[in-house]
CHARMM-style PDB file with segment names, atoms N, HN, CA, C and O in Angstrom:
ATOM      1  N   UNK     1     -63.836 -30.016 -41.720  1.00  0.00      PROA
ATOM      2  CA  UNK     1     -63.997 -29.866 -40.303  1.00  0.00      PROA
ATOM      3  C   UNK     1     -65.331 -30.457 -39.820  1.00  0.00      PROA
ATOM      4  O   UNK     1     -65.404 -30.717 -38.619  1.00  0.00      PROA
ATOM      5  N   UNK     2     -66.539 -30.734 -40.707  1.00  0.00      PROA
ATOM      6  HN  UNK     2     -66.480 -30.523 -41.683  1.00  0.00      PROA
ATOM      7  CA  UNK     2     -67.460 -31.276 -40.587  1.00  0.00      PROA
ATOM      8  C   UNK     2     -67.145 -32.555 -39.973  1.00  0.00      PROA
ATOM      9  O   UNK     2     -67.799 -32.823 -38.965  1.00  0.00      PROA
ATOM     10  N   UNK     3     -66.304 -33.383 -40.355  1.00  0.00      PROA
ATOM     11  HN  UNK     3     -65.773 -33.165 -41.174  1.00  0.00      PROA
ATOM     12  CA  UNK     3     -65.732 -34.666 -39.231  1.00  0.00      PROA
ATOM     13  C   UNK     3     -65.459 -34.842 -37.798  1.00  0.00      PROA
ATOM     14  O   UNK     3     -65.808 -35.654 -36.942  1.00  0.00      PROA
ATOM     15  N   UNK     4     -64.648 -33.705 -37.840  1.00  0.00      PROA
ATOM     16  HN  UNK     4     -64.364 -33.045 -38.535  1.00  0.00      PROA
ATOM     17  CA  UNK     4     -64.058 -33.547 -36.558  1.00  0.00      PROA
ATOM     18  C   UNK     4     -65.219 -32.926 -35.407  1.00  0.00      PROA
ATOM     19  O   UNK     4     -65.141 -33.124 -34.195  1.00  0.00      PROA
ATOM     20  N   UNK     5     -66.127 -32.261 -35.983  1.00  0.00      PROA
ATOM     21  HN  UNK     5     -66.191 -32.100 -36.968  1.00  0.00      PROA
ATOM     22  CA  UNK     5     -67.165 -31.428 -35.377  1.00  0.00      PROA
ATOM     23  C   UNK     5     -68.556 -32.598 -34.943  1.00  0.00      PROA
ATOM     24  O   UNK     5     -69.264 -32.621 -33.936  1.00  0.00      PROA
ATOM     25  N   UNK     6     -68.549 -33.569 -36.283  1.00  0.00      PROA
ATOM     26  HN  UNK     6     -67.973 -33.551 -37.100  1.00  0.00      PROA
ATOM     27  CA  UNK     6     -69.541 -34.726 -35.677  1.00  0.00      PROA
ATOM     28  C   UNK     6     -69.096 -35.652 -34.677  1.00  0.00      PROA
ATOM     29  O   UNK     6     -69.876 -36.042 -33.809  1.00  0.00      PROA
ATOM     30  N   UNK     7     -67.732 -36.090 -34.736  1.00  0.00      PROA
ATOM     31  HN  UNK     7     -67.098 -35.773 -35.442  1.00  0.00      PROA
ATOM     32  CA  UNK     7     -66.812 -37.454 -33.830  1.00  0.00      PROA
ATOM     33  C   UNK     7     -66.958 -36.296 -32.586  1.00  0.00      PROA
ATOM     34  O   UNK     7     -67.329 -36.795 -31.524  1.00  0.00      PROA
ATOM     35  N   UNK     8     -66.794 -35.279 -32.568  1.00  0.00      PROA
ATOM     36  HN  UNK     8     -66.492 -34.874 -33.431  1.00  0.00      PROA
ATOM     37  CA  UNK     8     -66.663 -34.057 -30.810  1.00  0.00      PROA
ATOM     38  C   UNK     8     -68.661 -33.957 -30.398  1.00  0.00      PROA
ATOM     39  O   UNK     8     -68.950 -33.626 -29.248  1.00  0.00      PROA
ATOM     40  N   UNK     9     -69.503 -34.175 -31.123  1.00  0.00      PROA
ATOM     41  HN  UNK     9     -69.269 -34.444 -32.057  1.00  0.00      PROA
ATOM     42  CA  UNK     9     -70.835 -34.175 -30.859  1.00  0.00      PROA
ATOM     43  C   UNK     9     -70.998 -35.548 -30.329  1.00  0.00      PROA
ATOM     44  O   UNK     9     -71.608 -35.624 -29.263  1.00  0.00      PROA
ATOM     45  N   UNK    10     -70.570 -36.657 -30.865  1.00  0.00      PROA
ATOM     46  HN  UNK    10     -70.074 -36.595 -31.732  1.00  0.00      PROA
ATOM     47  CA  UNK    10     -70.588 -38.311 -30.556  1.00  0.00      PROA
ATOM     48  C   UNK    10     -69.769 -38.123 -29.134  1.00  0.00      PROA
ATOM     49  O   UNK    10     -70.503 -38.481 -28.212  1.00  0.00      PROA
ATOM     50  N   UNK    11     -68.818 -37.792 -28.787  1.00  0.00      PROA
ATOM     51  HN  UNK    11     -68.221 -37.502 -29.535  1.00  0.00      PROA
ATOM     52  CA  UNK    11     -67.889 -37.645 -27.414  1.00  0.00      PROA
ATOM     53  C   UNK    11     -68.644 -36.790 -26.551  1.00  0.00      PROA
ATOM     54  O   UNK    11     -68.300 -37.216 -25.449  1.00  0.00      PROA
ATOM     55  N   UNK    12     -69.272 -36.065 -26.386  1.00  0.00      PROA
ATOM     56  HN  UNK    12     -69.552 -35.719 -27.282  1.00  0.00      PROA
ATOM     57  CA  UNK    12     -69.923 -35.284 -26.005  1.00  0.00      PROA
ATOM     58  C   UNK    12     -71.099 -36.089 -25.341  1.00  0.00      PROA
ATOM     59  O   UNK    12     -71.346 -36.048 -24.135  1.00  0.00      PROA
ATOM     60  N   UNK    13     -71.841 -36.875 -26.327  1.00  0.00      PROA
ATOM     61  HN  UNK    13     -71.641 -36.909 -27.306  1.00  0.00      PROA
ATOM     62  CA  UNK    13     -73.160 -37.865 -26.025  1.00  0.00      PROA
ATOM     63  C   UNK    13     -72.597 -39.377 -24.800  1.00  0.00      PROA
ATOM     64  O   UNK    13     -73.244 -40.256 -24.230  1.00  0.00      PROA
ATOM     65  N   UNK    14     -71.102 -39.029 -24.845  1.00  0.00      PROA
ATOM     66  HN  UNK    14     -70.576 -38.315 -25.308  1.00  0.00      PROA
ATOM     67  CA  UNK    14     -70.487 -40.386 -24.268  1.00  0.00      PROA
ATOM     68  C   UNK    14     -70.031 -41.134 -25.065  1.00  0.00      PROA
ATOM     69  O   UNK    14     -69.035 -41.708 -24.624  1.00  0.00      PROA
ATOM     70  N   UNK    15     -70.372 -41.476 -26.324  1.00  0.00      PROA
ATOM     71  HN  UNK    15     -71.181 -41.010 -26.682  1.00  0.00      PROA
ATOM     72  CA  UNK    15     -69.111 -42.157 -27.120  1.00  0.00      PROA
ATOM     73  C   UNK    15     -67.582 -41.847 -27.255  1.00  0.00      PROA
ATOM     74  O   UNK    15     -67.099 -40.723 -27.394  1.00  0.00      PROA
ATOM     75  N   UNK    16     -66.805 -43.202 -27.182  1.00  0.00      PROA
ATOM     76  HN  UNK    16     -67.198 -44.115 -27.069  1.00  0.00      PROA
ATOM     77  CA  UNK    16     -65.169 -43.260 -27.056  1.00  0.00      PROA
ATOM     78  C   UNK    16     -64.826 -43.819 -28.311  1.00  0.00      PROA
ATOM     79  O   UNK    16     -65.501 -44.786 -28.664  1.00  0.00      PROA
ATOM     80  N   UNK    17     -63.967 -43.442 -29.026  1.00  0.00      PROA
ATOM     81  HN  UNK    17     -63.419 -42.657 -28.739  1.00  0.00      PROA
ATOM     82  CA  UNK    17     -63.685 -44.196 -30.148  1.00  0.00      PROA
ATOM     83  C   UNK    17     -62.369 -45.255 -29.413  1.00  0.00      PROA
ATOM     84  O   UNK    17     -61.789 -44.887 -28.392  1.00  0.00      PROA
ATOM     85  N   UNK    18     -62.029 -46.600 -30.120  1.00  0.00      PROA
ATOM     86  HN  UNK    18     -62.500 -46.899 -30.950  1.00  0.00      PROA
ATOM     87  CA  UNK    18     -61.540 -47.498 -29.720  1.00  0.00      PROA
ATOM     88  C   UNK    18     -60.038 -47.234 -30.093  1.00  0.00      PROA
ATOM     89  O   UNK    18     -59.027 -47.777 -29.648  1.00  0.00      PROA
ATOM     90  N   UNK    19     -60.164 -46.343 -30.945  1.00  0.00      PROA
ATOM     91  HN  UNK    19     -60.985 -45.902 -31.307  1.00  0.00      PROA
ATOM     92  CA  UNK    19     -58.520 -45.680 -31.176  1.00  0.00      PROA
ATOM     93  C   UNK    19     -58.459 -44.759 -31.054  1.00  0.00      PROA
ATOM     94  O   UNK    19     -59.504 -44.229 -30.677  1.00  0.00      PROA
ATOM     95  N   UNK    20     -57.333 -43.913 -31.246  1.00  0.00      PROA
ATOM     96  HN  UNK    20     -56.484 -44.344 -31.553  1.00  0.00      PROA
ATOM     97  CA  UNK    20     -57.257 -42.153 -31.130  1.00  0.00      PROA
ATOM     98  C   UNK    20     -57.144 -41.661 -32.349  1.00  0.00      PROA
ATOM     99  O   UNK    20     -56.068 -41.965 -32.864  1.00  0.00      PROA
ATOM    100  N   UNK    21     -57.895 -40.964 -33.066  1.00  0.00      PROA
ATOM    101  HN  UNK    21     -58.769 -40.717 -32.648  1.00  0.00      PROA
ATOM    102  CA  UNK    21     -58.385 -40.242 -33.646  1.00  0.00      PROA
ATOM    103  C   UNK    21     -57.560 -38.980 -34.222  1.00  0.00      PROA
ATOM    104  O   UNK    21     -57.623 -37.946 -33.558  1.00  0.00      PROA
ATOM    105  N   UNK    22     -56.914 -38.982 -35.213  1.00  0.00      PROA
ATOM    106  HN  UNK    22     -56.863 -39.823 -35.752  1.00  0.00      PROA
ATOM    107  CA  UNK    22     -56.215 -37.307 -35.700  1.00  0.00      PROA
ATOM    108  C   UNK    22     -56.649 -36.926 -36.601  1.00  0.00      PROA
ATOM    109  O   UNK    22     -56.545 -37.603 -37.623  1.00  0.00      PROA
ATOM    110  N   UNK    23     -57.397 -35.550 -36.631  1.00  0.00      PROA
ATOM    111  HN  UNK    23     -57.482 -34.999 -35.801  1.00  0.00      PROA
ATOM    112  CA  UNK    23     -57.693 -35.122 -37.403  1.00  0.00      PROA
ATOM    113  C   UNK    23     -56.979 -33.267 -37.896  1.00  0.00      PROA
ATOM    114  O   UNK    23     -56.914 -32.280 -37.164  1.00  0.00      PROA
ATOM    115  N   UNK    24     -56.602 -33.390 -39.201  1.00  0.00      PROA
ATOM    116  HN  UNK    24     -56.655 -34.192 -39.796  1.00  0.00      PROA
ATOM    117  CA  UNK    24     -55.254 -32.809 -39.480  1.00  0.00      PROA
ATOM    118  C   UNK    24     -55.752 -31.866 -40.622  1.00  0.00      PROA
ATOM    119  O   UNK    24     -56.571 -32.194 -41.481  1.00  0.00      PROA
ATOM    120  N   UNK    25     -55.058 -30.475 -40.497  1.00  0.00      PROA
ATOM    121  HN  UNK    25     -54.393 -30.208 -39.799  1.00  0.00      PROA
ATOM    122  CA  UNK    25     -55.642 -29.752 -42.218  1.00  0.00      PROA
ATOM    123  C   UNK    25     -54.443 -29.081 -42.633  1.00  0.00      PROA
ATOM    124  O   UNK    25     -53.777 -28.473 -41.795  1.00  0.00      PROA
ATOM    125  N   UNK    26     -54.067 -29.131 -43.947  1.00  0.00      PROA
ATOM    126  HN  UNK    26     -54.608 -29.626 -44.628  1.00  0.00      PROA
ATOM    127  CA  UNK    26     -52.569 -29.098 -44.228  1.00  0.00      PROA
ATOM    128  C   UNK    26     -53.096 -27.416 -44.870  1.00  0.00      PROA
ATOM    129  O   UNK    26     -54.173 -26.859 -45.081  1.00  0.00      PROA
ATOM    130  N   UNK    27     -51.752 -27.095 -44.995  1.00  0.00      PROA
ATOM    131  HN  UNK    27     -50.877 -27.548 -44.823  1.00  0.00      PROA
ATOM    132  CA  UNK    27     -51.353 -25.756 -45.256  1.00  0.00      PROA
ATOM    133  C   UNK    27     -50.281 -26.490 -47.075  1.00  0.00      PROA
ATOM    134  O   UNK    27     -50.182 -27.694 -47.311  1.00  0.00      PROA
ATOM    135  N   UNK    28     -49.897 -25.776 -47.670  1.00  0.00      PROA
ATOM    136  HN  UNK    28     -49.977 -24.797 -47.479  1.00  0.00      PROA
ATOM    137  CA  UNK    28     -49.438 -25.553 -48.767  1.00  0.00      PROA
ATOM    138  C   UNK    28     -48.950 -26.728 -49.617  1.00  0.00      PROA
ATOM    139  O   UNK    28     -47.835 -27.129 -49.952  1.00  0.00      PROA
ATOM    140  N   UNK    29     -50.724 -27.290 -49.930  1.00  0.00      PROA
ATOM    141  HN  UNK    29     -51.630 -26.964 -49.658  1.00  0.00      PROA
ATOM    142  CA  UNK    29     -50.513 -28.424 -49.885  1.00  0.00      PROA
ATOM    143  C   UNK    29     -50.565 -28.858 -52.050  1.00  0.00      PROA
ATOM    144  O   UNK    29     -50.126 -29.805 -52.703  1.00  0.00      PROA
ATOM    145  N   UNK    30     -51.306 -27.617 -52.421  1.00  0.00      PROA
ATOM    146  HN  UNK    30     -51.662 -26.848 -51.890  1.00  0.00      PROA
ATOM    147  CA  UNK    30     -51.013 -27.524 -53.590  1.00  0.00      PROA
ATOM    148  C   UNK    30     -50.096 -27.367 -54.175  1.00  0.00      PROA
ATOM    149  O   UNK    30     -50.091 -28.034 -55.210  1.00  0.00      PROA
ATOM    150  N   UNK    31     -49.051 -26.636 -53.987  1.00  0.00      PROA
ATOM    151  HN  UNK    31     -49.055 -26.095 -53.146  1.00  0.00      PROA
ATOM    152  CA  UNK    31     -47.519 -26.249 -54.592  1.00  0.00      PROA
ATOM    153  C   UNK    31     -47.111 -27.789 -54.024  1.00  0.00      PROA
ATOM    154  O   UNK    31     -46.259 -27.466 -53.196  1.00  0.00      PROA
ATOM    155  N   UNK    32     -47.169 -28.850 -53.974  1.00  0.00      PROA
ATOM    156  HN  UNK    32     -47.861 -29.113 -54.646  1.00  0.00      PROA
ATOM    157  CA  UNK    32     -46.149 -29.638 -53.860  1.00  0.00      PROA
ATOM    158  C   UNK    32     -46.651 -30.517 -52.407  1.00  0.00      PROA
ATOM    159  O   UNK    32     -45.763 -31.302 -52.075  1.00  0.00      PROA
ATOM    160  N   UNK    33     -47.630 -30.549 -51.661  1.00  0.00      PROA
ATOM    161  HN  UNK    33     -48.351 -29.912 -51.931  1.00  0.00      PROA
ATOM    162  CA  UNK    33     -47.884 -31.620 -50.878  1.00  0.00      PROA
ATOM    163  C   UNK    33     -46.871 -31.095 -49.605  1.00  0.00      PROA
ATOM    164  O   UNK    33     -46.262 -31.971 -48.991  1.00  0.00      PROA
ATOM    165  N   UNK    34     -46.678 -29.555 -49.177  1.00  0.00      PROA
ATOM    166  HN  UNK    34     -47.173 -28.844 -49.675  1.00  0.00      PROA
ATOM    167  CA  UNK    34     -45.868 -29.944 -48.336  1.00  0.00      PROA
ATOM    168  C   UNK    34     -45.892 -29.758 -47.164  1.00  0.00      PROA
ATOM    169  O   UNK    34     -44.899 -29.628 -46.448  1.00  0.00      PROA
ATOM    170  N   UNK    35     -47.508 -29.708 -46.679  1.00  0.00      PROA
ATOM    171  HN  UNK    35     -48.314 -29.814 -47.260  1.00  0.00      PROA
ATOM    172  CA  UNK    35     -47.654 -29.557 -45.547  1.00  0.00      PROA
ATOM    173  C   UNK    35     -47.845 -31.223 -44.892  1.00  0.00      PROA
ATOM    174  O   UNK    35     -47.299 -31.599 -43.855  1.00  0.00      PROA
ATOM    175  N   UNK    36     -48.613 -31.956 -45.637  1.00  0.00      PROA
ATOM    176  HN  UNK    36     -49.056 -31.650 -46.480  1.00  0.00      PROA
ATOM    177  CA  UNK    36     -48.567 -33.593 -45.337  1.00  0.00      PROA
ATOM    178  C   UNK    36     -47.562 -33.910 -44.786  1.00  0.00      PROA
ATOM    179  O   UNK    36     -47.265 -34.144 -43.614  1.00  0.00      PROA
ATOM    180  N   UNK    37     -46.757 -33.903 -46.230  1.00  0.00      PROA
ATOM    181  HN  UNK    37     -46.999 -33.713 -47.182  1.00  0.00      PROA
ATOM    182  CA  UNK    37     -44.897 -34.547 -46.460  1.00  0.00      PROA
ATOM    183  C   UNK    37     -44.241 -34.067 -45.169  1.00  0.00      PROA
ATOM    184  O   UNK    37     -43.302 -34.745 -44.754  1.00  0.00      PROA
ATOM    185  N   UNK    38     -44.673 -32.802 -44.361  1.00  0.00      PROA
ATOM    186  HN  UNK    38     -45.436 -32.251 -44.698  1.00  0.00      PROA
ATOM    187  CA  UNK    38     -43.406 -32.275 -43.623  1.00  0.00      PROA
ATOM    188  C   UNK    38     -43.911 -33.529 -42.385  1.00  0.00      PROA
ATOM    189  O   UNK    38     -43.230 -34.371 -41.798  1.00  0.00      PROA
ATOM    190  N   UNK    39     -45.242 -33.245 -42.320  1.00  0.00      PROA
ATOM    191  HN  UNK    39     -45.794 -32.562 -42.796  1.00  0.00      PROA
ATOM    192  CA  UNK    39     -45.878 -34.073 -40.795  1.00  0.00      PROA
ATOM    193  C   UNK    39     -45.641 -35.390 -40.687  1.00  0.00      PROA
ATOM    194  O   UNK    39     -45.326 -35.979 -39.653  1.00  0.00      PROA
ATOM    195  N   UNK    40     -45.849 -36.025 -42.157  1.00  0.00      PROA
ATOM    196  HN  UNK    40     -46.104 -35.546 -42.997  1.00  0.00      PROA
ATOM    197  CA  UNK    40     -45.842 -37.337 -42.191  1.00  0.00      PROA
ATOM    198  C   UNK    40     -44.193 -37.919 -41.973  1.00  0.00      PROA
ATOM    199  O   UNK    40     -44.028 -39.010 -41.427  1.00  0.00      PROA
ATOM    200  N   UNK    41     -43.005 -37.095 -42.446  1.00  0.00      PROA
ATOM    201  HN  UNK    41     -43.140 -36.209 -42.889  1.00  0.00      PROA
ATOM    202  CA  UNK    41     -41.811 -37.385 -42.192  1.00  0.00      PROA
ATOM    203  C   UNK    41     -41.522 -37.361 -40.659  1.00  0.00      PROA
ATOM    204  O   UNK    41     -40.847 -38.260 -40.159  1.00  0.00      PROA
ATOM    205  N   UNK    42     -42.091 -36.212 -39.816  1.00  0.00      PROA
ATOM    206  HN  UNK    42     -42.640 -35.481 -40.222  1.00  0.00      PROA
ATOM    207  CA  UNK    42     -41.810 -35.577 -38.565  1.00  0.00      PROA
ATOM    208  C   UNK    42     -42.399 -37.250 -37.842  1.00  0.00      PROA
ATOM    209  O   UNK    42     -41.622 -37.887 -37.132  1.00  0.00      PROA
ATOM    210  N   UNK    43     -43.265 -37.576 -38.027  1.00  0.00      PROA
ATOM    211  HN  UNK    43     -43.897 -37.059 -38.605  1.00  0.00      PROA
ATOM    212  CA  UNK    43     -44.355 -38.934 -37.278  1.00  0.00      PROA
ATOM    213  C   UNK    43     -44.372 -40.397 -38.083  1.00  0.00      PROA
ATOM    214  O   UNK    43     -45.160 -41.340 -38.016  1.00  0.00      PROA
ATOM    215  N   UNK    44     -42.992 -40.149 -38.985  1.00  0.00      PROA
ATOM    216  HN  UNK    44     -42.352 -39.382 -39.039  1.00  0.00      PROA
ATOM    217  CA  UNK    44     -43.423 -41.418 -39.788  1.00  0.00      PROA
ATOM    218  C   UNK    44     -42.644 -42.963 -38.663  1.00  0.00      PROA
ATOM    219  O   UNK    44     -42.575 -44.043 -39.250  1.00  0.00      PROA
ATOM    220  N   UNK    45     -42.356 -42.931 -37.810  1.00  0.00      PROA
ATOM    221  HN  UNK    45     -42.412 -42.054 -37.333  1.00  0.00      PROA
ATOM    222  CA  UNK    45     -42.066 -44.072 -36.604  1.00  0.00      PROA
ATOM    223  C   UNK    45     -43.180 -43.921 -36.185  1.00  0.00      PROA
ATOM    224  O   UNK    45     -43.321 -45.133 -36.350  1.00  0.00      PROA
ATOM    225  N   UNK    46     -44.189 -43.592 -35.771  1.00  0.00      PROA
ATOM    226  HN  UNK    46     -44.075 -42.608 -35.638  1.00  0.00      PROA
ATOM    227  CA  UNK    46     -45.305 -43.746 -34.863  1.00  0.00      PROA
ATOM    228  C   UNK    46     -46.273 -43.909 -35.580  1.00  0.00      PROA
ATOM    229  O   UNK    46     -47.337 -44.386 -35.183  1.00  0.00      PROA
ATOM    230  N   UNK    47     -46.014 -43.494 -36.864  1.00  0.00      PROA
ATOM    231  HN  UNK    47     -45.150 -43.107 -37.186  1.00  0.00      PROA
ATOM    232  CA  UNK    47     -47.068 -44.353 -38.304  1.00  0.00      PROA
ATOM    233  C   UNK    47     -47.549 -45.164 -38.189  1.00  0.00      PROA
ATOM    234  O   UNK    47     -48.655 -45.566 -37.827  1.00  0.00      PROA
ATOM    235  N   UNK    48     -45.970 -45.759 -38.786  1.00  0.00      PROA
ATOM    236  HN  UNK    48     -45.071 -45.433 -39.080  1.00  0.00      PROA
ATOM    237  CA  UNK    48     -45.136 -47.597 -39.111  1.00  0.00      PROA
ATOM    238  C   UNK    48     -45.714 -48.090 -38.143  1.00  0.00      PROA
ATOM    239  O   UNK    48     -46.379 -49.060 -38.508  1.00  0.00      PROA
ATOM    240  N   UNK    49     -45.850 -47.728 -36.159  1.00  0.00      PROA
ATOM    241  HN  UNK    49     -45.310 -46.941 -35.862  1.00  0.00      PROA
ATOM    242  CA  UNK    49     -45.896 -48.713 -35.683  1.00  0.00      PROA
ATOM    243  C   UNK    49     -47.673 -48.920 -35.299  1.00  0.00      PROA
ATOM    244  O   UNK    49     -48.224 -49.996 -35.068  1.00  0.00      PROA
ATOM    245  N   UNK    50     -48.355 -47.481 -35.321  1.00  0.00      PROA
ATOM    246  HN  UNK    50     -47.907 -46.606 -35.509  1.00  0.00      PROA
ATOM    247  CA  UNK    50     -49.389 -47.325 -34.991  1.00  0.00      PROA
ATOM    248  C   UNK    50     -51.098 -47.268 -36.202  1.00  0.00      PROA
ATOM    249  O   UNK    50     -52.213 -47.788 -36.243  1.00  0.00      PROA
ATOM    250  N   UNK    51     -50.477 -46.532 -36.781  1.00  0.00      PROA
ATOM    251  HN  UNK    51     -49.571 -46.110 -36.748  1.00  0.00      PROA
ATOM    252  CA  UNK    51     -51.149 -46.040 -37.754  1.00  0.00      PROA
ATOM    253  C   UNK    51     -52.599 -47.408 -38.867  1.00  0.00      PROA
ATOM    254  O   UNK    51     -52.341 -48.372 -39.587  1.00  0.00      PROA
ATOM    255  N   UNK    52     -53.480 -47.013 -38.611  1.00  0.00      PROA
ATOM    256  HN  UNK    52     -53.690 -46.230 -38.026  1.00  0.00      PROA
ATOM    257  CA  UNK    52     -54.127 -47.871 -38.990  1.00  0.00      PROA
ATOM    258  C   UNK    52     -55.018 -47.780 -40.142  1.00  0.00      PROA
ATOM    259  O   UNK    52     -55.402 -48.794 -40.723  1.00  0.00      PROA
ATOM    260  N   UNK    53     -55.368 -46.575 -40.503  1.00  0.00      PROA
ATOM    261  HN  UNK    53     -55.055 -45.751 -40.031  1.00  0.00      PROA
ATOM    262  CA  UNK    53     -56.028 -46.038 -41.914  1.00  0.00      PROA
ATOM    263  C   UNK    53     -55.916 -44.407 -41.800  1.00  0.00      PROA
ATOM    264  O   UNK    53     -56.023 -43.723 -40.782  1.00  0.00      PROA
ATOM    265  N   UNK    54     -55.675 -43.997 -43.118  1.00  0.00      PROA
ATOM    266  HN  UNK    54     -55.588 -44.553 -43.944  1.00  0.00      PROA
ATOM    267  CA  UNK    54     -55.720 -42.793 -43.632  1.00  0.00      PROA
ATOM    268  C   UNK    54     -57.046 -42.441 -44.469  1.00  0.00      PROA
ATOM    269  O   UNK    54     -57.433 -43.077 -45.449  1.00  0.00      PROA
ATOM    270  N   UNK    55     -57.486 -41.651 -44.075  1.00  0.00      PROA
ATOM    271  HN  UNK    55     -57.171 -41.135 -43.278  1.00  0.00      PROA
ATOM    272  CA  UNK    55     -59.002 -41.117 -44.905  1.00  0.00      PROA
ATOM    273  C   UNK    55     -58.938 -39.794 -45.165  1.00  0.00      PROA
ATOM    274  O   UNK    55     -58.987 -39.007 -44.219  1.00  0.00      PROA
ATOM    275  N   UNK    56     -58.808 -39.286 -46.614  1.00  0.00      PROA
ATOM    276  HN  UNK    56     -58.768 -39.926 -47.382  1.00  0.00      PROA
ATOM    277  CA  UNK    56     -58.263 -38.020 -47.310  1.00  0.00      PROA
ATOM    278  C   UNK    56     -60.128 -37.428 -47.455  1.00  0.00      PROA
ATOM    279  O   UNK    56     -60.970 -38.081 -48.071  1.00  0.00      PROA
ATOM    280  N   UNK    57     -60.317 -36.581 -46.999  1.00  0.00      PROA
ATOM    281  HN  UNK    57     -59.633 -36.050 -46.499  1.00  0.00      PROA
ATOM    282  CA  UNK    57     -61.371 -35.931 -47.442  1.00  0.00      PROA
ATOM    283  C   UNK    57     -61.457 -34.646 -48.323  1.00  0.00      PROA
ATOM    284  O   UNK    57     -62.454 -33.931 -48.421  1.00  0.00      PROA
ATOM    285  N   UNK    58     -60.348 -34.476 -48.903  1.00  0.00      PROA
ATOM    286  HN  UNK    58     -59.538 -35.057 -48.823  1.00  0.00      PROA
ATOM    287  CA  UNK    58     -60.294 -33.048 -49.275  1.00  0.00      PROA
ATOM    288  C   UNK    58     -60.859 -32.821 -50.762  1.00  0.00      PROA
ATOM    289  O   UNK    58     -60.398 -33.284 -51.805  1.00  0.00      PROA
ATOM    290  N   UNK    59     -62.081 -31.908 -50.574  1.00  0.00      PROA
ATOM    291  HN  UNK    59     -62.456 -31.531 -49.727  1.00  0.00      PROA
ATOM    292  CA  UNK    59     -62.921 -31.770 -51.641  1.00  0.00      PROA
ATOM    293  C   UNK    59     -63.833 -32.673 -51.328  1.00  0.00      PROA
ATOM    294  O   UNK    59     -64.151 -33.062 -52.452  1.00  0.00      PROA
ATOM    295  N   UNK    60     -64.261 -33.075 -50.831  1.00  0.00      PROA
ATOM    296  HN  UNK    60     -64.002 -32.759 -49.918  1.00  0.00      PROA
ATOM    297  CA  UNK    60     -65.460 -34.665 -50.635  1.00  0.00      PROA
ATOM    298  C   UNK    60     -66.568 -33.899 -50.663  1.00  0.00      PROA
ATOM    299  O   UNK    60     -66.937 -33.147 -49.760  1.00  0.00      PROA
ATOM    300  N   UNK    61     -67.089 -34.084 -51.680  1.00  0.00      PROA
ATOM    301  HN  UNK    61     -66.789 -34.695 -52.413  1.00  0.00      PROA
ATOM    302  CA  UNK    61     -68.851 -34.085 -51.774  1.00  0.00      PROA
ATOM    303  C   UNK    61     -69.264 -34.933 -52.897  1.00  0.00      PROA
ATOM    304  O   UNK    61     -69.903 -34.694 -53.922  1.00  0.00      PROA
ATOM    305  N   UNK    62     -68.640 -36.147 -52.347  1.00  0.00      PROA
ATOM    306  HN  UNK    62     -68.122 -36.341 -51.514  1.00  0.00      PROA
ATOM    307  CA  UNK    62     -69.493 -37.160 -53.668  1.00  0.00      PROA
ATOM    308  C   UNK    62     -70.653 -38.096 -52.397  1.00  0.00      PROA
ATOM    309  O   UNK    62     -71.433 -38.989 -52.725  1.00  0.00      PROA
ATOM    310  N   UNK    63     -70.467 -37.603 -51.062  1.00  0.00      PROA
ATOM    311  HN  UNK    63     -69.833 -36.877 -50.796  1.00  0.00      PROA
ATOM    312  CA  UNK    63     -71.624 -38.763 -50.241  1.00  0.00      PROA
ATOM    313  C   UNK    63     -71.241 -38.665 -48.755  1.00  0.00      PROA
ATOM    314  O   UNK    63     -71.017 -37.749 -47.964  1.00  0.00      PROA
ATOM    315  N   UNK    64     -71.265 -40.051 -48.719  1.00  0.00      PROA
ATOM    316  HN  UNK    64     -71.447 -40.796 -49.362  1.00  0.00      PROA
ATOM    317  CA  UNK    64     -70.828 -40.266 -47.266  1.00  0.00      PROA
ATOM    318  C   UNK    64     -70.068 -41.725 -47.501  1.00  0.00      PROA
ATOM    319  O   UNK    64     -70.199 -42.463 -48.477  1.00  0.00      PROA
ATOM    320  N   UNK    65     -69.271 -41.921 -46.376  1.00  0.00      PROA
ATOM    321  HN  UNK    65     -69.164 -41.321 -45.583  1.00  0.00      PROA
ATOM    322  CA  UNK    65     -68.601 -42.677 -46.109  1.00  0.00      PROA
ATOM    323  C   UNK    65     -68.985 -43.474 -45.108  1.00  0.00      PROA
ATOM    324  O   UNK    65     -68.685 -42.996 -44.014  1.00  0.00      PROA
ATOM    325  N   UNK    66     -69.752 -44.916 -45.039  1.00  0.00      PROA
ATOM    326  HN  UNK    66     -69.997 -45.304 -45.927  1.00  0.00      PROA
ATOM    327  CA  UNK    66     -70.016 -45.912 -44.155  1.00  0.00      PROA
ATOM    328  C   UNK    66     -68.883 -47.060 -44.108  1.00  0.00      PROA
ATOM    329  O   UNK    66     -68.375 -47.658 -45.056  1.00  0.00      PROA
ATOM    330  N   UNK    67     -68.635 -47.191 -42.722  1.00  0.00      PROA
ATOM    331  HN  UNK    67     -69.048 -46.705 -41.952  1.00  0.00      PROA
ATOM    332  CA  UNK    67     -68.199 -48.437 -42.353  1.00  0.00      PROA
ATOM    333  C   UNK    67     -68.393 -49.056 -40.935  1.00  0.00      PROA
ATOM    334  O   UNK    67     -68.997 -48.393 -40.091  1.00  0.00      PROA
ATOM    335  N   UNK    68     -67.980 -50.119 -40.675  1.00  0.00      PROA
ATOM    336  HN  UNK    68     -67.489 -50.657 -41.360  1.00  0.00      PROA
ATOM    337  CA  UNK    68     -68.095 -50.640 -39.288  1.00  0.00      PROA
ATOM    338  C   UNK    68     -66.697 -50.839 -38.494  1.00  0.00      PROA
ATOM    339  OT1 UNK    68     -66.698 -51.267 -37.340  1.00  0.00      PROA
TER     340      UNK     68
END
């Protein structure tokens, strides 16, 4: 949630991100992936047509993540 809490501090200051932004936290995702699997089936047309990168943070404490 640390993501979602810095990109809402950046919006806040007046920054817009150039795309829209989802940020998502799955439920029962150990037994079998199936909180992803259910969402990603429910939205997988608006994926395909939209979708531009996926960034998995779960467990992340090896750093940070830079890009442009």
């Amino acid at each position: 949630m640390a993501e979602a809490l810095a990109i809402s501090e950046l919006v806040s200051a007046g920054w817009r991100p150039k795309r829209t932004l989802v940020f998502a936290a799955w439920d029962a995702e150990e037994p079998g992936l199936l909180g992803s699997t259910e969402w990603v089936e429910l939205h997988a047309d608006r994926l395909r047509r939209q979708a531009v990168t996926y960034i998995n943070t779960d467990g992340n404490s090896r750093g940070f993540l830079g890009m442009r």
